[in-house]
C-alpha positions, 0 to 999 in steps of 0.5 A: 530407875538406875541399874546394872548394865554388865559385869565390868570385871571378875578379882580374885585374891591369890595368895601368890600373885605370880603365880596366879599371873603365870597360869593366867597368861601361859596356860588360859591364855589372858594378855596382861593389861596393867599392873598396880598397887593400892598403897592405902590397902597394902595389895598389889595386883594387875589385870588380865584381858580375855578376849573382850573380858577383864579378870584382876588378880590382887595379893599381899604380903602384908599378913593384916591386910584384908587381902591376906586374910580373905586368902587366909580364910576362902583361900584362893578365890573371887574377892569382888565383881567389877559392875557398870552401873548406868547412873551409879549416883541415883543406883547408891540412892537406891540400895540405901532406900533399901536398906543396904550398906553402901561404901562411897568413899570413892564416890567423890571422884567426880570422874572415876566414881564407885562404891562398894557393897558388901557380901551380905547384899553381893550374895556372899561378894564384894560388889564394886560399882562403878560409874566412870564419867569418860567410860568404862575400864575394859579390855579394849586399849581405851579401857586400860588407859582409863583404868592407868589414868585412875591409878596415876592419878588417884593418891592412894594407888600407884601403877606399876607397869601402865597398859600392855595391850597393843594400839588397836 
């Protein structure tokens, strides 16, 4: 049987991007990994190491994107949880078998396969899963450059500045 294996990552929407990375960086102390857009879905965001977790921050200036519009209407807050999910193929069967919506859209990137489930199964979140064939994105240097190679070389995602962390 197929499962969760850990939280991969926590996002959370903001409505100022900047800002959110400010207090990120110089008052908690994170270290910026990477920064994105997702052209498709009209966000830009980037993704922050603490110590040996992973927090991303997403925002829009586009007033219809759904990023604005959770912002809108929880405020700032967290927008989806980042799983690691063990055989995310048999784990999407299972959730359909009970009766779960699942979104697979990106389940057909052999290497970079995820779904999303929606909040009314995620207990009020977003769940993205994911089940990365080379490895999992994380706060190691290896992550992030698995995590730069998806956004490089996924179409509807551009990177904007690719990974910051120091060569371990």
């Amino acid at each position: 049987m197929a499962k969760i294996t850990s939280i991969n990552h926590v996002a959370f929407a903001v409505k100022d991007l900047a800002d959110a990375l400010e207090n990120a960086t110089d008052v908690l102390g994170g270290e910026i990994m990477m920064e994105f857009e997702s052209i498709e879905d009209k966000y830009k965001g980037a993704c922050v190491r603490f110590g040996t977790s992973v927090m991303s921050f997403i925002s829009s200036d586009d007033p219809d994107s759904f990023i604005s519009k959770f912002v809108e209407k929880h405020g700032n807050g967290v927008q989806h949880l980042g799983l690691e999910i063990d055989d995310i193929e048999e784990y999407v069967a299972q959730l359909e078998a009970k009766g779960a919506r699942v979104d697979k859209t990106e389940m057909a990137d052999e290497q970079f396969q995820e779904a999303l489930v929606g909040p009314k199964t995620g207990n009020g979140v977003v769940l993205q899963l994911t089940g990365w064939k080379a490895g999992p994105f994380d706060a190691t240097y290896d992550g992030c450059e698995r995590l730069c190679e998806k956004y490089a070389q996924n179409p509807k995602l551009n990177l904007l500045a690719g990974n910051q962390l120091p060569k371990e």
